[in-house]
BAFI-3210 file (N, C-alpha, C; in Angstrom, 3 decimals, decimal comma, padded with zeros to 6 digits):
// residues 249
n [1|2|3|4|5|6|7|8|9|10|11|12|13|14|15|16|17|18|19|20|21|22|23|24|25|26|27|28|29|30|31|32|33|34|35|36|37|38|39|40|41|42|43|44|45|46|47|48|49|50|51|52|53|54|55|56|57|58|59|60|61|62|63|64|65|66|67|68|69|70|71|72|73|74|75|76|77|78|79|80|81|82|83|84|85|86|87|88|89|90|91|92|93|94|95|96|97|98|99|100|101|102|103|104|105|106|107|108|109|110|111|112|113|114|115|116|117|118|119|120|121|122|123|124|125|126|127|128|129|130|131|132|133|134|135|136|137|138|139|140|141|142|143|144|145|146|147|148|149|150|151|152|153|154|155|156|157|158|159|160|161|162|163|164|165|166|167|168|169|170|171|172|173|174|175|176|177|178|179|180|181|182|183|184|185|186|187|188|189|190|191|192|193|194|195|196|197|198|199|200|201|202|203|204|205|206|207|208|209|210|211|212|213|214|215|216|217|218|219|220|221|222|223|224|225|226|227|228|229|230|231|232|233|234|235|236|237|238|239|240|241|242|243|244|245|246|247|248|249]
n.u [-053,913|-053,737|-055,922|-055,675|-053,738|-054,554|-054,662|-057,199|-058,037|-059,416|-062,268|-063,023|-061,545|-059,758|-057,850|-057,952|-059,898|-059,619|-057,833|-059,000|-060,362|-058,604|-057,413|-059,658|-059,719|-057,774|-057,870|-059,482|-058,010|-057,533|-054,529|-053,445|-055,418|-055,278|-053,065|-053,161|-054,967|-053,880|-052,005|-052,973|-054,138|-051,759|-050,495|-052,564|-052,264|-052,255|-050,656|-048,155|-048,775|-051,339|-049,790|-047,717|-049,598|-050,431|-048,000|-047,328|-049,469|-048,475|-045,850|-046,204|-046,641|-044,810|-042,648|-039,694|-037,673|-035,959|-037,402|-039,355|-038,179|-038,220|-040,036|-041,335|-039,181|-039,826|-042,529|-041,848|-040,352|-041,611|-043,722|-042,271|-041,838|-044,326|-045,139|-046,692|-049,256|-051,004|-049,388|-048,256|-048,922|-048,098|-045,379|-044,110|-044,883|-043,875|-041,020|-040,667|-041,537|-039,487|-037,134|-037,992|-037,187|-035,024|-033,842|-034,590|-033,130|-030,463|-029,005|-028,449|-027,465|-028,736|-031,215|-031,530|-031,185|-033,463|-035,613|-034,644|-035,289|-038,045|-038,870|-038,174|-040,858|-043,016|-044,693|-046,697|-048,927|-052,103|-053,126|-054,603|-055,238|-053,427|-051,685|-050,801|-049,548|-047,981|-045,894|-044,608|-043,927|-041,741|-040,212|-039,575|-038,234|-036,265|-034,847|-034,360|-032,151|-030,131|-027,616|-026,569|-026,411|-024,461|-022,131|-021,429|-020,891|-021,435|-022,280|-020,476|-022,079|-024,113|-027,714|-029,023|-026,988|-026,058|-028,263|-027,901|-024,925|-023,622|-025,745|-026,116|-023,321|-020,685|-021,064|-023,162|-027,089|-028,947|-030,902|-033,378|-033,501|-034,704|-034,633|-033,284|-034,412|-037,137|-038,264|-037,831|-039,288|-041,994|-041,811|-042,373|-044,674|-046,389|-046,516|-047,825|-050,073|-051,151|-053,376|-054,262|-052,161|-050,771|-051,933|-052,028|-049,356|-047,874|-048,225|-047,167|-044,613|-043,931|-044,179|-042,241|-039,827|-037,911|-038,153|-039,161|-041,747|-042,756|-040,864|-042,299|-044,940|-043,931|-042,909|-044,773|-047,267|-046,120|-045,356|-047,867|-048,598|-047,015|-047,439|-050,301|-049,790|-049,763|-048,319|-045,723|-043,043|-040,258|-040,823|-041,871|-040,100|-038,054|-039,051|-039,727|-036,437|-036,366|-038,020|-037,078|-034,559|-031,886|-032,567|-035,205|-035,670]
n.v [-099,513|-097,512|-097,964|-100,556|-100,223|-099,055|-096,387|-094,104|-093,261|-090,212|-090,982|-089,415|-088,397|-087,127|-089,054|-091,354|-092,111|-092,949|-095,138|-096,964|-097,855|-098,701|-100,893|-103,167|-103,173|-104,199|-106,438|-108,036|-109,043|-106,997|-105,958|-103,899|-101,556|-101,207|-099,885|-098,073|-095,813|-095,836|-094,605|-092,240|-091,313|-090,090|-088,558|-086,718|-085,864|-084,125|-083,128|-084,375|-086,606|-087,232|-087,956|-089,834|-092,132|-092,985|-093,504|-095,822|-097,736|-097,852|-099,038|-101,352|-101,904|-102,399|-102,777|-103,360|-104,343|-102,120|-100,153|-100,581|-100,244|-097,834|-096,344|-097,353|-096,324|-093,137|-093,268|-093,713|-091,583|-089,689|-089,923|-089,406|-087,146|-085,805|-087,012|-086,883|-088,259|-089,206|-090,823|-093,045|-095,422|-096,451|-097,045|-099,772|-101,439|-099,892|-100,060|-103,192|-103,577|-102,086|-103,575|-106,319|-105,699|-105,022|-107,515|-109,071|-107,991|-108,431|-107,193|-107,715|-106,555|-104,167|-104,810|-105,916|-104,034|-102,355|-104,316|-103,918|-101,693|-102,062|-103,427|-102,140|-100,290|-101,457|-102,357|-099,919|-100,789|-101,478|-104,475|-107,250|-108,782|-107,733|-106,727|-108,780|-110,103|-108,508|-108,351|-111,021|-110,955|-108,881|-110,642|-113,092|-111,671|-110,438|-112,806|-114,481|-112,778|-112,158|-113,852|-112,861|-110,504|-110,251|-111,153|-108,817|-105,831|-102,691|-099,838|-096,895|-093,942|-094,283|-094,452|-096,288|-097,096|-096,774|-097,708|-100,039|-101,494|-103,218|-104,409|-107,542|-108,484|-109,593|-112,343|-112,957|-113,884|-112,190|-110,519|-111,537|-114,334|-117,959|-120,496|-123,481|-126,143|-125,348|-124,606|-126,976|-129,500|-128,188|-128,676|-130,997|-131,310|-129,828|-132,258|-134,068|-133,000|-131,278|-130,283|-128,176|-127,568|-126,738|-124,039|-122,350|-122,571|-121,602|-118,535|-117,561|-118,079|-117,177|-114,753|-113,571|-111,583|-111,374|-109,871|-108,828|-109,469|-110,974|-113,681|-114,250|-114,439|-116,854|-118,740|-119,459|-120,073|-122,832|-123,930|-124,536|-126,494|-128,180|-128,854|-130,203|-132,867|-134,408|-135,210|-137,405|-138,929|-138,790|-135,891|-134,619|-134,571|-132,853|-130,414|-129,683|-129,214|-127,290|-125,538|-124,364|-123,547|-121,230|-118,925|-118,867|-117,411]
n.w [-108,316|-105,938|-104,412|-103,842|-102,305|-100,011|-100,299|-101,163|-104,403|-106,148|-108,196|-109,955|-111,178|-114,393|-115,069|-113,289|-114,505|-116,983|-116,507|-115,322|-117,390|-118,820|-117,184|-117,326|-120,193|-120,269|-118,879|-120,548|-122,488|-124,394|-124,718|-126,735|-126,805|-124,161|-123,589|-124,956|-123,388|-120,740|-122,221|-123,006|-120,520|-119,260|-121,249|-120,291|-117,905|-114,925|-112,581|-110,762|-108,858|-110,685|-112,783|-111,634|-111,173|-113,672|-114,921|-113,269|-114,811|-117,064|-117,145|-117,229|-120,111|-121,893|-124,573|-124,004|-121,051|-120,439|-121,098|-119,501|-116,800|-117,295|-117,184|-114,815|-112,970|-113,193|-111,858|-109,514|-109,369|-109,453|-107,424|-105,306|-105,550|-105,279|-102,434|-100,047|-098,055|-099,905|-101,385|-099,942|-099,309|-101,844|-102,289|-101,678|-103,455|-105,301|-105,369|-105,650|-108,344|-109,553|-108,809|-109,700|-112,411|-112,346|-112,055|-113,808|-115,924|-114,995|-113,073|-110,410|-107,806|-107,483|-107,905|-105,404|-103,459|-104,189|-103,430|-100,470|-099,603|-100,415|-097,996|-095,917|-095,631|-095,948|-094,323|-095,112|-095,803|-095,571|-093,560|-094,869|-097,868|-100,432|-099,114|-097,994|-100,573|-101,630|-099,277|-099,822|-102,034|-101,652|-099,806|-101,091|-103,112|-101,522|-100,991|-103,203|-104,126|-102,719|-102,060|-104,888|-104,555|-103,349|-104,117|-106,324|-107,236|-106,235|-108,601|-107,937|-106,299|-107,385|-107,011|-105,393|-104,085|-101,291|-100,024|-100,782|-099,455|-097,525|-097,225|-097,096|-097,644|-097,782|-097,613|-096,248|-095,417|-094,767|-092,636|-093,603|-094,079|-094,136|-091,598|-094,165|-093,544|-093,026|-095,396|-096,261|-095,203|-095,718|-098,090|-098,307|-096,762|-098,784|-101,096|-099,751|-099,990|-097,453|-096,504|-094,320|-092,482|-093,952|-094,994|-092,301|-091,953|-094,345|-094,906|-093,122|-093,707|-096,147|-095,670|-094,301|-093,271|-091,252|-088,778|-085,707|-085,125|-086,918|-086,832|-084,520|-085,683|-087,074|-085,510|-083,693|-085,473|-086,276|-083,733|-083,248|-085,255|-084,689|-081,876|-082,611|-083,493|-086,039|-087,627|-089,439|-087,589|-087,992|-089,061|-086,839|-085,099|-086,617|-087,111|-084,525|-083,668|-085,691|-084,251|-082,092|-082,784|-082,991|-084,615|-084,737|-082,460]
ca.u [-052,752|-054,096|-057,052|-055,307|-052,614|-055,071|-055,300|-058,203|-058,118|-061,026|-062,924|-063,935|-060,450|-060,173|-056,457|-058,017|-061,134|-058,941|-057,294|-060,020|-060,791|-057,685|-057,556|-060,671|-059,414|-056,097|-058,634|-060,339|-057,066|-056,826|-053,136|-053,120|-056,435|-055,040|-051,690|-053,295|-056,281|-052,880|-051,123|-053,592|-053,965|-050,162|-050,645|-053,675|-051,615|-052,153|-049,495|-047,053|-049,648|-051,899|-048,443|-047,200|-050,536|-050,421|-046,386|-047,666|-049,802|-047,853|-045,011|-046,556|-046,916|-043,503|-041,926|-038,566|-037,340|-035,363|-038,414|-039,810|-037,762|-037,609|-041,263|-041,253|-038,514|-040,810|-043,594|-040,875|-039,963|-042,790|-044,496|-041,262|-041,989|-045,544|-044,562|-047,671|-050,140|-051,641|-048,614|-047,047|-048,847|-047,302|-043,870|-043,624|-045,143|-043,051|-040,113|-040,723|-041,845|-038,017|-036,268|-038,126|-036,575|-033,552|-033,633|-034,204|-031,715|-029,257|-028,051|-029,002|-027,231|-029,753|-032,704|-031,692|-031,402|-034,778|-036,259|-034,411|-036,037|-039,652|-039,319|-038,492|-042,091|-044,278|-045,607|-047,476|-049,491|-052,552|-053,087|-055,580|-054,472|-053,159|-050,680|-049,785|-049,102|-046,802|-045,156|-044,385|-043,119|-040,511|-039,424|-038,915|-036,674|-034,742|-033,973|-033,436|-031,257|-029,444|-026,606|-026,044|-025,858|-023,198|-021,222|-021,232|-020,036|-023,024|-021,639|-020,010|-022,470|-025,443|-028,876|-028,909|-025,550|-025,993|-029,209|-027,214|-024,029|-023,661|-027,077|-025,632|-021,986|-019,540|-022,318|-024,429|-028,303|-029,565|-031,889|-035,107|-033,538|-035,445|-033,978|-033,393|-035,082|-038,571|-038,443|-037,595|-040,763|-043,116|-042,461|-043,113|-046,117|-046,959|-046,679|-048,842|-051,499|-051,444|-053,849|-054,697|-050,744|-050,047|-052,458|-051,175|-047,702|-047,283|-048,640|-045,821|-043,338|-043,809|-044,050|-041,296|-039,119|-037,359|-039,069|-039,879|-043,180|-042,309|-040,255|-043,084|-045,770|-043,654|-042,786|-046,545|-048,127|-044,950|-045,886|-049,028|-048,552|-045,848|-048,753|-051,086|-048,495|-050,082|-047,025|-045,015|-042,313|-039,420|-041,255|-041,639|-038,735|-037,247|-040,206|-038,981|-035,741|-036,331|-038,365|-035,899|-033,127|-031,648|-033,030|-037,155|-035,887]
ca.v [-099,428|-097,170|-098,184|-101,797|-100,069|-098,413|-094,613|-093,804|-092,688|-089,930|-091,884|-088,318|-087,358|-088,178|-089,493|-092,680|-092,696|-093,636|-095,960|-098,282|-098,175|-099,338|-102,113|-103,034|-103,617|-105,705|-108,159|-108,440|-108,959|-105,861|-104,936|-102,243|-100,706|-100,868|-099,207|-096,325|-095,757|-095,341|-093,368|-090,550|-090,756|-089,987|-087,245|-085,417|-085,774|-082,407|-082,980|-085,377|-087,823|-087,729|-088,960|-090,973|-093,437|-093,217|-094,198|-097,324|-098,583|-097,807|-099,368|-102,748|-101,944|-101,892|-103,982|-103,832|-104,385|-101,157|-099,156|-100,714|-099,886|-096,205|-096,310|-097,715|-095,242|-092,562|-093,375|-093,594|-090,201|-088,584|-090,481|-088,554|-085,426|-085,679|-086,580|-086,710|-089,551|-089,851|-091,705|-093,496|-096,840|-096,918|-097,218|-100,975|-102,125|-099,349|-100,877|-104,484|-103,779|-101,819|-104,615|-107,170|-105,446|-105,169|-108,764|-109,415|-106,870|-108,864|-106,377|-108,170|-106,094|-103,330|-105,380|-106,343|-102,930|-101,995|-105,294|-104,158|-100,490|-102,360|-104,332|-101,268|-099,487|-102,569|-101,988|-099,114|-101,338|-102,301|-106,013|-108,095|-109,611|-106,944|-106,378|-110,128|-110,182|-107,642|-109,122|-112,145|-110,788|-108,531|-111,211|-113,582|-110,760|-110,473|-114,368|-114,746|-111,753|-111,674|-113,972|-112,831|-109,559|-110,251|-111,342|-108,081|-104,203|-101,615|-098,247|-096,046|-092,772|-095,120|-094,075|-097,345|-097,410|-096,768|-098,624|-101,952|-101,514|-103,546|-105,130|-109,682|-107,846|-110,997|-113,553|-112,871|-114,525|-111,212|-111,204|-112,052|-115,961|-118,429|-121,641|-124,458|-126,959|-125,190|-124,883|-128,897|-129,589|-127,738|-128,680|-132,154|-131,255|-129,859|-133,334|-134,683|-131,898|-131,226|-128,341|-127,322|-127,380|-125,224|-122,740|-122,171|-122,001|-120,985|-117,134|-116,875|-118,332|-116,524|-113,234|-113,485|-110,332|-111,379|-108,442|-110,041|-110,150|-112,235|-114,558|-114,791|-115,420|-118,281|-119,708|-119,444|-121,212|-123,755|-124,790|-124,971|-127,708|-129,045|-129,469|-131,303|-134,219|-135,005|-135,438|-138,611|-139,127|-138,011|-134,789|-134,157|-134,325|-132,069|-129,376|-129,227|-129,221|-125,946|-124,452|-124,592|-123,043|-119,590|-118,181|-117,771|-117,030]
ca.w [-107,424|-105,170|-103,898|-103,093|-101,503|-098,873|-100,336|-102,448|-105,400|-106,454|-109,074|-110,685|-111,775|-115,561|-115,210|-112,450|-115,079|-118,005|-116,192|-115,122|-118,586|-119,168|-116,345|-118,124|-121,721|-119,762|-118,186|-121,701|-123,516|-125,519|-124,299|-127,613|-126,110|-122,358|-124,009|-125,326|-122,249|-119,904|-122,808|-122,983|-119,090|-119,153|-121,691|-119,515|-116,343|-114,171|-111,682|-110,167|-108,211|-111,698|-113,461|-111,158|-111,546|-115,116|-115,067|-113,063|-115,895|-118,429|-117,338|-117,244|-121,775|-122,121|-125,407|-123,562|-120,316|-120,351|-120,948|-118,154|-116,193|-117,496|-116,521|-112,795|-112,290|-113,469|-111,369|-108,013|-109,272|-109,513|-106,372|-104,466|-105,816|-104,254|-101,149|-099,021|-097,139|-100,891|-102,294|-098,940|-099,936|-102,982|-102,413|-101,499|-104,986|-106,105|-104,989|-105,935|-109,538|-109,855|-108,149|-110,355|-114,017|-112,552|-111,753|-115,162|-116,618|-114,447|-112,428|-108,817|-106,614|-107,946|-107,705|-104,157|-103,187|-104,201|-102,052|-099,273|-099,491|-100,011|-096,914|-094,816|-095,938|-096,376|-093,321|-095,344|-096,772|-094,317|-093,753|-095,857|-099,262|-101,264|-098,130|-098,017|-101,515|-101,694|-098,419|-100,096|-102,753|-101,209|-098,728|-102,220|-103,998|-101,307|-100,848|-104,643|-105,014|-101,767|-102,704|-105,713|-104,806|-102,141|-105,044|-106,913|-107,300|-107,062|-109,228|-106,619|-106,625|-107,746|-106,515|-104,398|-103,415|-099,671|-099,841|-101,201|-098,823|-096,398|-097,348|-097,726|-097,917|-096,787|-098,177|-095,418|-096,007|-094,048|-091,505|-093,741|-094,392|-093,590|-091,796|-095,074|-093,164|-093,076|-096,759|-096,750|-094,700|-096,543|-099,541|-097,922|-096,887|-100,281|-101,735|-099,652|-099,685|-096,189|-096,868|-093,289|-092,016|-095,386|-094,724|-091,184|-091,893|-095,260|-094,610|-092,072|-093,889|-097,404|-095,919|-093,441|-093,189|-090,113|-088,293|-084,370|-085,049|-088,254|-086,202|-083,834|-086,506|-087,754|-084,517|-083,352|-086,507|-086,158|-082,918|-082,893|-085,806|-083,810|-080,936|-082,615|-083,506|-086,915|-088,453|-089,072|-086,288|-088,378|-089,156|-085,729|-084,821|-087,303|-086,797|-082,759|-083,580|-085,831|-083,590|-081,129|-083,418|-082,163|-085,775|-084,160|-080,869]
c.u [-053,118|-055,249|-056,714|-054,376|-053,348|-055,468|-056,173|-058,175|-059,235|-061,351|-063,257|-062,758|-060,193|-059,107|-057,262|-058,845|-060,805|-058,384|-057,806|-060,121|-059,544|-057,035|-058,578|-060,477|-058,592|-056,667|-059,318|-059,724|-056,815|-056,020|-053,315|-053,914|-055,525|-053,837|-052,053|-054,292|-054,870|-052,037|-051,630|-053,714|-052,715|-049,901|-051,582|-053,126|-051,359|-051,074|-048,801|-047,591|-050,331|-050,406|-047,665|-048,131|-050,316|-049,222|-046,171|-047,883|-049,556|-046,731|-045,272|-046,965|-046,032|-043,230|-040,304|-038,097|-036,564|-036,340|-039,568|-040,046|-037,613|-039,350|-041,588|-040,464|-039,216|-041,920|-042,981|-041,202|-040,850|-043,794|-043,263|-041,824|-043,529|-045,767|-045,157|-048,329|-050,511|-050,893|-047,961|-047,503|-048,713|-045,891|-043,282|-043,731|-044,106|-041,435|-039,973|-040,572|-040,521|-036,959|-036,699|-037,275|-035,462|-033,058|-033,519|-033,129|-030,133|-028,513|-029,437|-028,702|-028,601|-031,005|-032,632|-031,809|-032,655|-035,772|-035,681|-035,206|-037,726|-039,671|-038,847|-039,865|-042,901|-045,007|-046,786|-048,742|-050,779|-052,995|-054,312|-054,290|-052,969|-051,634|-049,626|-049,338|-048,088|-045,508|-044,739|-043,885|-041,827|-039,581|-038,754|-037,887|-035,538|-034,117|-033,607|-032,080|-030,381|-027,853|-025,590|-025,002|-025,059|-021,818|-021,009|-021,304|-021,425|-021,965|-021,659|-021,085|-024,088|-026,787|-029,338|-028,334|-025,597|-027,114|-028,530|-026,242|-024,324|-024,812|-026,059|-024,253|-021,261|-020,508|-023,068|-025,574|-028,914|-030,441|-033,410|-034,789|-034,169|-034,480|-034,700|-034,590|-036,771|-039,116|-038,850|-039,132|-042,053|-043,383|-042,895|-044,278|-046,819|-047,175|-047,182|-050,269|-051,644|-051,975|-053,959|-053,204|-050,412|-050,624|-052,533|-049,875|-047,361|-047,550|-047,403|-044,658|-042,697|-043,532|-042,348|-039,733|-038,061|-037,173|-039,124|-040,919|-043,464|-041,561|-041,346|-044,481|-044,975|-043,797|-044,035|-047,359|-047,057|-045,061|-046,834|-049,514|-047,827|-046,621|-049,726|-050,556|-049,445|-049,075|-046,092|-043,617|-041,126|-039,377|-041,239|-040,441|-038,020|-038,065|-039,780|-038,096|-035,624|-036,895|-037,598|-034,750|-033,179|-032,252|-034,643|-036,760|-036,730]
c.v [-098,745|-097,774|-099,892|-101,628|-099,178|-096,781|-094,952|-092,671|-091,792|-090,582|-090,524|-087,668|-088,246|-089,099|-091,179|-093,145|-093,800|-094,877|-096,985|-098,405|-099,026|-100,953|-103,259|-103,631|-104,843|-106,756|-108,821|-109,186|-108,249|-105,233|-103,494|-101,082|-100,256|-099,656|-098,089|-095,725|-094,980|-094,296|-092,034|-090,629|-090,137|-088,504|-085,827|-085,346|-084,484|-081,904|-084,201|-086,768|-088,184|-088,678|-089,819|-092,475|-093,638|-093,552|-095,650|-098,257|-098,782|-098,747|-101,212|-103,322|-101,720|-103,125|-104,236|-103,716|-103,003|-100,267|-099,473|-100,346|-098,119|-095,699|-096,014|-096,745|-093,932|-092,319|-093,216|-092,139|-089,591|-089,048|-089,089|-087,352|-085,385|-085,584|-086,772|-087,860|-089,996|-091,409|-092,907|-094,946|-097,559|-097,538|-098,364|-101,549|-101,329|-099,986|-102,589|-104,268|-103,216|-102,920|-105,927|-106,593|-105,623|-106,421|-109,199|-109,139|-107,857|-108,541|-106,800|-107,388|-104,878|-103,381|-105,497|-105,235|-102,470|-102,825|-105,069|-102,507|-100,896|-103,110|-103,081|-100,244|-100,075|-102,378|-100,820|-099,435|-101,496|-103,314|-105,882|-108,338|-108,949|-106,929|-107,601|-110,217|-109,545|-107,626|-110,117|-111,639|-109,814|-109,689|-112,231|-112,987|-110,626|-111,715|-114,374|-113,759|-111,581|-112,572|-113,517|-111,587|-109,255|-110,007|-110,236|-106,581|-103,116|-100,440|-097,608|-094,670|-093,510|-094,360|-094,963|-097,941|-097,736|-097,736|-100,718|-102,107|-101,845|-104,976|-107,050|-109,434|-109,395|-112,020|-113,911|-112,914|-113,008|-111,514|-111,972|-114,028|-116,341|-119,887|-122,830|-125,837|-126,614|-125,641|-126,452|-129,292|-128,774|-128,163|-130,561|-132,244|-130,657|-131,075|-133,985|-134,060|-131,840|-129,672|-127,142|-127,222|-126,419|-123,842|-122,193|-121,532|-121,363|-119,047|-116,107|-116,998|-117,409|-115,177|-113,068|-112,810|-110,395|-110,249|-109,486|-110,258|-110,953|-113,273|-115,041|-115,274|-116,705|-119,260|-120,276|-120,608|-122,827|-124,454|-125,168|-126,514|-129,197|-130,249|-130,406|-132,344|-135,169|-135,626|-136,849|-138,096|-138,151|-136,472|-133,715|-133,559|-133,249|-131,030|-129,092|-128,825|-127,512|-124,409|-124,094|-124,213|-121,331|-118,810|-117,501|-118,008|-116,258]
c.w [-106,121|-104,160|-102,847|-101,978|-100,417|-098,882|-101,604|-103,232|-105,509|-107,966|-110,173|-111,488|-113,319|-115,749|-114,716|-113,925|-116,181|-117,324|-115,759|-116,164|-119,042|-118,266|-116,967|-119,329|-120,909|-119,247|-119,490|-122,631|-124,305|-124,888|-125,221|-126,929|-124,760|-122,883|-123,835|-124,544|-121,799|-120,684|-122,952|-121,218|-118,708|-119,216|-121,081|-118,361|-115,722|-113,550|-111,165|-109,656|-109,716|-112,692|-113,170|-111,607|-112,816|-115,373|-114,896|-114,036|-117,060|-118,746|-117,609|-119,252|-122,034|-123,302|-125,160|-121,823|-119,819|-119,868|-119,808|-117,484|-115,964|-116,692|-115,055|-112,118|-112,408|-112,846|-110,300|-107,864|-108,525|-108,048|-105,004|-104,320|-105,420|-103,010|-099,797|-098,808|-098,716|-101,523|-101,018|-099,197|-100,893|-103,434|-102,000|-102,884|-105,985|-106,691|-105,801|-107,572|-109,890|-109,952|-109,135|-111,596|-113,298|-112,315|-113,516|-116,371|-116,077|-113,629|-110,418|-107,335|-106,750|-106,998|-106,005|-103,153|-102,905|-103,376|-100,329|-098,674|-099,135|-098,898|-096,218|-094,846|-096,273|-095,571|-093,427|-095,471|-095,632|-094,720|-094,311|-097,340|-099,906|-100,341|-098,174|-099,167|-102,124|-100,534|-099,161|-101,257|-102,442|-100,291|-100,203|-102,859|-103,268|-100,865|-101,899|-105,338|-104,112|-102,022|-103,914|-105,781|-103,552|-103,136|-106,028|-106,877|-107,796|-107,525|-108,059|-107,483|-106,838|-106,847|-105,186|-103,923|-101,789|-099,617|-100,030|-100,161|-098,009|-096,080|-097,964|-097,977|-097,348|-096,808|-096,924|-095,770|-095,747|-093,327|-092,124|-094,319|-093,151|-093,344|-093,350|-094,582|-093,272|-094,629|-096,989|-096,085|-095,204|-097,874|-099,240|-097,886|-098,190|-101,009|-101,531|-099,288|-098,238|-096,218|-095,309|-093,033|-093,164|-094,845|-093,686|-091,275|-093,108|-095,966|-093,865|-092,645|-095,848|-097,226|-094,894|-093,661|-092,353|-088,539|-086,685|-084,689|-085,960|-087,293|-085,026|-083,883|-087,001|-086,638|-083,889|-084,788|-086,340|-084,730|-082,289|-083,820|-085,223|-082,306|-081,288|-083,205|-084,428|-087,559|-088,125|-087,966|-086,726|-089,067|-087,929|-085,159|-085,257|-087,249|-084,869|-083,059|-084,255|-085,019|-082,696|-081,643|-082,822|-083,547|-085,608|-082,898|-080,843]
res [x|x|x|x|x|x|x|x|x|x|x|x|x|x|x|x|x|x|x|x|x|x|x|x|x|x|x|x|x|x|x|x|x|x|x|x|x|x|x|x|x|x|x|x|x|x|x|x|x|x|x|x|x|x|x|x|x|x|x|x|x|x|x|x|x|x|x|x|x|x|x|x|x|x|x|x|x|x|x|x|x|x|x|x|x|x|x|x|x|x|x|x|x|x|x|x|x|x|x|x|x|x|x|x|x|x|x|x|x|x|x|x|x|x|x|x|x|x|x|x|x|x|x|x|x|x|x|x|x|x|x|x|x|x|x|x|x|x|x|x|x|x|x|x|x|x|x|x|x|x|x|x|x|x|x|x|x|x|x|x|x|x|x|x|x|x|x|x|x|x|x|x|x|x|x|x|x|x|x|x|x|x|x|x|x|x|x|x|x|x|x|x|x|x|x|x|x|x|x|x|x|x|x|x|x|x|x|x|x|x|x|x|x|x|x|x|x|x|x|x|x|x|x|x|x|x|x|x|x|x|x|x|x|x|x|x|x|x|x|x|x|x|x|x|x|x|x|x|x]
***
């Protein structure tokens, strides 16, 4: 977790040590092994940063969704209660992996909450993969969860009360929708493998936050496809016509 998220871990502390060991077993397939690697890292945990990592990998050995969740919250905690540069590129994955259980749990306004927290601190993250990958998955949670959780009542007092309010309130998409039409054209070009036009546009359009400089990576890969006028006629057309929408002004 660390190390992808841009702070390094020391390799010498026995909490990380266990825990490669336990990364280790999980690529091998021994979940029981990985279980109990992260469960004694848990148990030797010195202080708040050592227990936060070890909350991470634990929570991913969970046999219920609840305990998951009791996990991920656990690891937030304790990432809080640290406090300092060590933990600050944690708190987007933090975020996401919350917002995913509670997606599953059902409770969407929740989940949408927590995606709307990881897209204001993604920017922790620094670019390369690890960064895009965790972009793309906050900008997904909060398209799949943003309707829903227009449609429903966060607990007054809630932990992510103020964080949800207001957030798709009056079935507002929020700013990170993406015009329907792009979607429709991509997945066009998905069907006909249009690998170079994918891998252009579909960087901009997965991570897309609605940030300006998100609106001006899309529009930028979008008309530069638009420029070289590969595309059948009625593609065209409809690729101007979006770029040209007040949505990537």
């Amino acid at each position: 977790m660390a190390e992808e998220s841009g702070t390094r871990m020391d390799p010498a502390l026995p909490v990380v040590r266990l825990c490669v060991e336990g990364m280790r077993a999980e690529a091998d397939g021994r979940a029981d092994a990985a279980h109990a690697l992260f469960r004694r890292a848990w148990d030797i945990a010195a202080d708040d940063y050592e227990a936060c990592i070890a909350a991470h990998y634990l929570a991913r050995h969970q046999s219920s969704t609840e305990e998951t969740l009791r996990w991920n919250q656990e690891c937030l905690d304790r990432a809080d209660l640290v406090g300092d540069e060590r933990v600050r590129g944690f708190y987007p994955s933090l975020y996401v992996n919350i917002g995913h259980t509670y997606q599953k749990l059902g409770q969407l306004d929740l989940a949408h909450a927590c995606f709307v927290r990881a897209a204001e601190c993604v920017s922790e993250i620094p670019e390369g993969q690890y960064g895009d990958w965790n972009r793309f998955a906050v900008a997904a949670g909060l398209r799949s969860t943003a309707a829903a959780a227009a449609a429903e009542t966060v607990v007054p007092g809630s932990e992510v009360a103020v964080a949800a309010a207001g957030e798709g309130a009056g079935g507002q998409a929020g700013p990170w929708a993406v015009d329907e039409r792009i979607g429709e054209l991509l997945a066009r070009w998905c069907a006909r493998a249009e690998l170079q036009v994918l891998g252009l546009t579909l960087p901009a359009y997965l991570g897309y936050l609605g940030t300006d400089d998100d609106r001006l990576r899309l529009r930028t890969a979008l008309h530069m496809v638009h420029a070289a006028r590969r595309l059948p006629e009625d593609e065209q057309t409809a690729l101007g016509e979006v770029i040209g929408s007040a949505v990537l002004r």
